[in-house]
C-alpha positions as CSV (number, residue, x, y, z in Angstrom):
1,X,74.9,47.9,97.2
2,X,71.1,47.3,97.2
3,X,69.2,49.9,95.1
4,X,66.5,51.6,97.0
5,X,63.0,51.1,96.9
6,X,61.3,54.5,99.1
7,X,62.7,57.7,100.0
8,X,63.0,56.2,103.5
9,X,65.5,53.9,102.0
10,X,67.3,56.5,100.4
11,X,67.7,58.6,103.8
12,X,68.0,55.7,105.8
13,X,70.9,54.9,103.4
14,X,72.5,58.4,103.8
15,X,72.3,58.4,107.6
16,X,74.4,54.9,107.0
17,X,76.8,56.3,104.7
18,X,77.5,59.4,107.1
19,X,78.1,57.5,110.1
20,X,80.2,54.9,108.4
21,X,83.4,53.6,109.2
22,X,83.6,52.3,105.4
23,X,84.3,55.8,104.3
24,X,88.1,54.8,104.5
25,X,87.3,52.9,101.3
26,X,88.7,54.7,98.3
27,X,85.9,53.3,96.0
28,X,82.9,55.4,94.2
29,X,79.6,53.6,94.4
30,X,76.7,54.8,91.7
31,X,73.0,53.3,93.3
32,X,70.2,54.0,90.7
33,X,66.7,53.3,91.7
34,X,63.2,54.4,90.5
35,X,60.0,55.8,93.0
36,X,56.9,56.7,92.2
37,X,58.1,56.9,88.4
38,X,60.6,59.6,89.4
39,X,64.7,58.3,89.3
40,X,67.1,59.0,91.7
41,X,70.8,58.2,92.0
42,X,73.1,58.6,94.8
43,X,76.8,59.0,94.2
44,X,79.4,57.8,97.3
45,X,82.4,59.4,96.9
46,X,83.9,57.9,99.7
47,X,87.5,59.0,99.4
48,X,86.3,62.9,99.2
49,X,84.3,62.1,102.0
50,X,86.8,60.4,104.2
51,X,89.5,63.4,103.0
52,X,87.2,66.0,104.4
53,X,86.3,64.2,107.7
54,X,89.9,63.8,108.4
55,X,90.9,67.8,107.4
56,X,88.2,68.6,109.7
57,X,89.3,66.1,112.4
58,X,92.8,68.1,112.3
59,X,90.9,71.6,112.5
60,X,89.4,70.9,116.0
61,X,92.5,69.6,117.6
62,X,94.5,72.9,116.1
63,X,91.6,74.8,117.5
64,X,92.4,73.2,120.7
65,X,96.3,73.9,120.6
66,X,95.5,77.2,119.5
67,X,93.3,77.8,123.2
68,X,95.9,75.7,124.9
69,X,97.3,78.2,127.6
70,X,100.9,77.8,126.5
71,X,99.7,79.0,122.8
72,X,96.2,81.4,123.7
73,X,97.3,85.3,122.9
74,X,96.0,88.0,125.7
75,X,95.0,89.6,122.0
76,X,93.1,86.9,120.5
77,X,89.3,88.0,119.8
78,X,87.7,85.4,118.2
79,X,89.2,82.0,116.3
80,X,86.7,81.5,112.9
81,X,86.6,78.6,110.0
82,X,86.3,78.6,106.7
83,X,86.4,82.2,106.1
84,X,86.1,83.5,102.7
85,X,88.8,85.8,101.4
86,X,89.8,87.3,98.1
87,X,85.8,87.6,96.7
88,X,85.1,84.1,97.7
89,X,88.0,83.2,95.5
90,X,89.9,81.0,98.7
91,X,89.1,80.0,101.9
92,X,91.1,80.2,105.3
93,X,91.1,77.0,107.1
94,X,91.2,78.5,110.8
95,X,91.6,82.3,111.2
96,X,92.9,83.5,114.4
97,X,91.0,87.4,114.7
98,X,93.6,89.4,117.3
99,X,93.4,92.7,118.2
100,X,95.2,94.2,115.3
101,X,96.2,91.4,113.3
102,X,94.6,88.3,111.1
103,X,96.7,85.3,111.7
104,X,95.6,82.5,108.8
105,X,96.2,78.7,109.5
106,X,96.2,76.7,106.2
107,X,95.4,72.8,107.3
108,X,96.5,69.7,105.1
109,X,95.7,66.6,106.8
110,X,97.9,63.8,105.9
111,X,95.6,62.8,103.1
112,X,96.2,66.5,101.7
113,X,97.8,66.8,98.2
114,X,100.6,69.6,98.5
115,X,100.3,70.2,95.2
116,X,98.3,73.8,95.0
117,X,100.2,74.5,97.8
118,X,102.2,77.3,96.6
119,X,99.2,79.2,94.9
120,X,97.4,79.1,97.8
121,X,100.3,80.7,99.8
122,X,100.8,83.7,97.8
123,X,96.9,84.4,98.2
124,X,97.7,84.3,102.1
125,X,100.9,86.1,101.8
126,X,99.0,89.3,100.4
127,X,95.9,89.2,103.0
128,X,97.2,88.2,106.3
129,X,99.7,89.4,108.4
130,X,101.0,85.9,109.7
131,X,100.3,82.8,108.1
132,X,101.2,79.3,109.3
133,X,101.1,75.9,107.3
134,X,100.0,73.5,109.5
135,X,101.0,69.7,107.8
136,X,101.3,66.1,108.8
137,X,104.3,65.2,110.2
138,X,104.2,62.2,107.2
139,X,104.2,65.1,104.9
140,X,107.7,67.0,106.9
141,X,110.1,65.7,103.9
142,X,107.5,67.6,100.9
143,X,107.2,70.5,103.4
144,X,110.9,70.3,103.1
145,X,111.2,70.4,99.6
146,X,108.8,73.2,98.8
147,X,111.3,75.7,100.7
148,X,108.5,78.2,101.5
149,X,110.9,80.7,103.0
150,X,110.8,82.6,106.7
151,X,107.2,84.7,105.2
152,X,105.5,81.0,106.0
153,X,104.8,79.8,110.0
154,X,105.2,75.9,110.1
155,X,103.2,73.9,112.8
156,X,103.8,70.1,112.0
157,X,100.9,67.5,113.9
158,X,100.5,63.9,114.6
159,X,96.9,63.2,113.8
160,X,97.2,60.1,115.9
161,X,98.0,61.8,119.0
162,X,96.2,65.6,118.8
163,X,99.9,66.7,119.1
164,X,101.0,70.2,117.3
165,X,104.6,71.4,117.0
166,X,105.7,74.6,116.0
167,X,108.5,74.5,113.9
168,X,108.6,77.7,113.2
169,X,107.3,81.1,113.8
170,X,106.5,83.5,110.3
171,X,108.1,87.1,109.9
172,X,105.6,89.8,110.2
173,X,103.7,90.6,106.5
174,X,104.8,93.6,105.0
175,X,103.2,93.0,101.7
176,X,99.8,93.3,102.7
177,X,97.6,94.9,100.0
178,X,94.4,97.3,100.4
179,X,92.3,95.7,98.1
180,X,92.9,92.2,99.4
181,X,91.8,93.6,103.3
182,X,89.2,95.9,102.3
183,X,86.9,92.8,100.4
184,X,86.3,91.6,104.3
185,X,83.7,94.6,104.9
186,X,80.9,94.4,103.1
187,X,79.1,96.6,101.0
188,X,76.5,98.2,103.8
189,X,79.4,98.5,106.3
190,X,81.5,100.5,103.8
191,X,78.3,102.5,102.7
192,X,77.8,103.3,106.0
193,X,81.5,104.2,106.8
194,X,81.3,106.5,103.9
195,X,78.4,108.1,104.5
196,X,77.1,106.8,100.6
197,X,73.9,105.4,101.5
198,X,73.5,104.2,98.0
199,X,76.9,103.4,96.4
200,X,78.2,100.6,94.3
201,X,80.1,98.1,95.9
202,X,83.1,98.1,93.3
203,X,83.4,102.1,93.5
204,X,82.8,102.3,97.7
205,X,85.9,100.0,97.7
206,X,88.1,102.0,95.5
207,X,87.6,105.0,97.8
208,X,88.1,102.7,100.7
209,X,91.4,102.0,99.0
210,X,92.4,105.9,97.9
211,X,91.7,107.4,101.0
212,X,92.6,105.7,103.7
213,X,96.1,103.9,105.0
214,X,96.7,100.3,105.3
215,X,96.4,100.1,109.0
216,X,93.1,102.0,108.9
217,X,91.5,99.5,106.4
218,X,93.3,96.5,108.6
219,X,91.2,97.6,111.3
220,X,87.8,98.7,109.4
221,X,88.4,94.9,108.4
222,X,89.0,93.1,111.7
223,X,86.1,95.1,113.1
224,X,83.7,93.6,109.9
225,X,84.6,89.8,110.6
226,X,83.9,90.6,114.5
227,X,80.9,91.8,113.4
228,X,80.0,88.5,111.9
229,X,82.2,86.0,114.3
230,X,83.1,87.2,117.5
231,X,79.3,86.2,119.1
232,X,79.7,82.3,116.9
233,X,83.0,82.1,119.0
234,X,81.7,83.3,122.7
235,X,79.1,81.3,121.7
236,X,81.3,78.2,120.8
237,X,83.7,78.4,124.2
238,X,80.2,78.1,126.5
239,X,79.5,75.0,124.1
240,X,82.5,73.1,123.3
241,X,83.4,71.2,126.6
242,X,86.7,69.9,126.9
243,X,87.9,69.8,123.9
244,X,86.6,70.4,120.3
245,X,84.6,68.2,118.3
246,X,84.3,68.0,114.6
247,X,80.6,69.9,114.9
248,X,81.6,72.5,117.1
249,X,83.5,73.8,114.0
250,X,79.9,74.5,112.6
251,X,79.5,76.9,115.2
252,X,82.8,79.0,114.4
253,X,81.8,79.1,110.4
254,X,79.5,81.4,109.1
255,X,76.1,80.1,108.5
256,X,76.1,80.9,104.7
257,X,79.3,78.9,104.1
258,X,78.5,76.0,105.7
259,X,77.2,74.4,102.7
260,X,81.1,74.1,101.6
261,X,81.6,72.4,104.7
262,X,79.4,69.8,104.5
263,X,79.2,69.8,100.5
């Protein structure tokens, strides 16, 4: 690759990179150059790149499945992605916001590793009251092997074709816990809730947690992430079109975690 010689070059040589059709290549390129006495280098990861274009690729067709009008719920409020859970700790690939239930979709593309799989799963299995795997149907015989129990949804797709199958439906969560749920509404929502106009986060959430039930803090919390998605997704079915693009995806993720996204 030819080194740089402006900072034109270098954005000129992003733009390139992004719209590539190389980023199927596996290989890492390093480009050192030096403008103006000051060094740059750019590092393409094309691999990680290619991985995360291809995730994404899977997200906007499951968005489309999930609006198909065999699949679309009477109850559904709002569809987000990438929504943090657990202090930031994980991430839910789509989230499916219904009237008195989160339903999580965890997306591996055929590219996906399944190897952190089980980890992740037990994260979901303590938020969420259904939670589906979504997987490649190359990846069917790992799936297989993993025996993740009735607790886990399985939706295998065909990235070639845009086609979803639901193989099978989860049993409802039971195993929900308060402090998992109750990290969704932040701090000025709870002190407000409260009536604590000045309270600590950590202790507003541990009277959150002593006085109220389950199902009260379930739907404190799907009234928070409302708050903060349902106008992204109204917003998002006027825009979309047809069918779902890879960018209208930016539209149904919060604007402070889009840097992940596009990272």
């Amino acid at each position: 690759m030819k080194a740089p010689k402006s900072i034109f070059d270098i954005v000129d040589l992003l733009v390139g990179y992004f719209s590539s059709d190389k980023m199927k290549e596996s290989d890492v390129h390093t480009v050192k150059s030096n403008i103006n006495g000051r060094k740059f280098t750019i590092v393409e990861n094309r691999s990680s790149r290619w991985q995360k274009r291809a995730e994404r690729s899977v997200k906007a067709a499951l968005v489309d499945f999930l609006l198909s009008p065999k699949i679309i719920s009477r109850s559904l409020q709002a569809i987000a992605s990438e929504v943090p859970f657990l202090n930031g700790k994980r991430w839910v690939d789509i989230l499916r916001i219904d009237s008195h239930e989160l339903i999580a979709y965890e997306v591996k593309s055929e590219t996906d590793s399944l190897r952190r799989l089980n980890g992740q799963i037990e994260d979901y299995l303590s938020t969420f009251d259904k939670t589906y795997l979504v997987f490649s149907i190359t990846q069917r015989a790992g799936v297989e092997r993993m025996r993740l129990g009735k607790r886990i949804g399985l939706i295998e797709h065909d990235e070639g074709f845009r086609k979803f199958k639901i193989i099978s439906e989860p049993e409802k969560n039971l195993k929900i816990k308060k402090r998992n749920l109750v990290q969704f509404i932040w701090t000025d929502e709870l002190r407000k809730y409260l009536q604590d106009p000045s309270g600590d986060a950590q202790i507003l959430r541990k009277k959150m947690i002593q006085r109220h039930t389950i199902g009260e803090i379930k739907e404190l919390s799907i009234a928070a992430l409302l708050q903060r998605y349902l106008y992204r997704y109204k917003f998002f079915m006027t825009d979309r079109g047809q069918r779902t693009h890879i960018a209208d995806l930016d539209t149904l993720t919060a604007e402070s975690h889009l840097g992940r996204v596009h990272g």
